[in-house]
C-alpha distance (Angstrom), angle and dihedral (degrees) to the residues before:
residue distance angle dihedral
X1 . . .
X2 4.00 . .
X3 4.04 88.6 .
X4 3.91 92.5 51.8
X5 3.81 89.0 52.2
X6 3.91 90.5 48.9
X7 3.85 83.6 52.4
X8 3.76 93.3 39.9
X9 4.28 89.5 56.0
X10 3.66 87.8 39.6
X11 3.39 97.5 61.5
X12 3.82 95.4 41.5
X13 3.60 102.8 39.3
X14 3.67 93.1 103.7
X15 3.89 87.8 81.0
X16 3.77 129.6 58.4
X17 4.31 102.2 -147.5
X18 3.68 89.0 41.8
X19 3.70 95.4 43.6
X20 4.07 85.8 54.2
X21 3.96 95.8 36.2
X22 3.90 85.1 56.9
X23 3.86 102.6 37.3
X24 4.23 84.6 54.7
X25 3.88 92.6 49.7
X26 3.72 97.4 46.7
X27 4.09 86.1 57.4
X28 3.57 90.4 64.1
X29 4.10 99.0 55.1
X30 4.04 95.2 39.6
X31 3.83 127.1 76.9
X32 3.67 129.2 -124.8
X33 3.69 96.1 -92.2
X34 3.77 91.9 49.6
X35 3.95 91.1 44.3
X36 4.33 91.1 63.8
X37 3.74 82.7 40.8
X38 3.86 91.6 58.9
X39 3.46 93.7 34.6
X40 3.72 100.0 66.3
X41 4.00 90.2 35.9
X42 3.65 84.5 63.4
X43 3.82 100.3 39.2
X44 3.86 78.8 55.2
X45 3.72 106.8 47.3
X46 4.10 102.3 30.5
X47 3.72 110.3 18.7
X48 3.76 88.8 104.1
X49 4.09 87.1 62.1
X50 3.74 103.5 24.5
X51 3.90 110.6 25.6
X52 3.52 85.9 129.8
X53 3.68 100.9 45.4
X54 4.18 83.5 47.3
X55 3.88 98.0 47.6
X56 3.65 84.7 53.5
X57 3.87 106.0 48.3
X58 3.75 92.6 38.8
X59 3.76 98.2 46.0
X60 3.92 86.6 57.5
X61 3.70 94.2 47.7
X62 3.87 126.6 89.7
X63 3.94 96.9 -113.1
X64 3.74 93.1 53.2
């Protein structure tokens, strides 16, 4: 499930609400393990476009 997120946000990174929209539903299906996986994949690949968008979604979720 983790890898079709990273596709999922890969494919939609090129807008902002979408980006979000899909970063907030993928922290519903993945567990807590997967959750600090995804979060430092996508501090890695998209903090340059999205830090805020990222500080945001992962300081409201439970692996923060």
């Amino acid at each position: 499930m983790l890898e079709y997120v990273k596709t999922i946000l890969q494919k939609v990174s090129f807008d902002k609400e979408l980006f979000e929209k899909e970063l907030k539903k993928s922290l519903k299906f993945l567990g807590l393990d997967e959750i600090t996986q995804l979060k430092s994949w996508c501090y890695e690949k998209f903090s340059g476009m999205y830090l805020r968008v990222l500080n945001r979604v992962f300081s409201k979720s439970q692996a923060a």
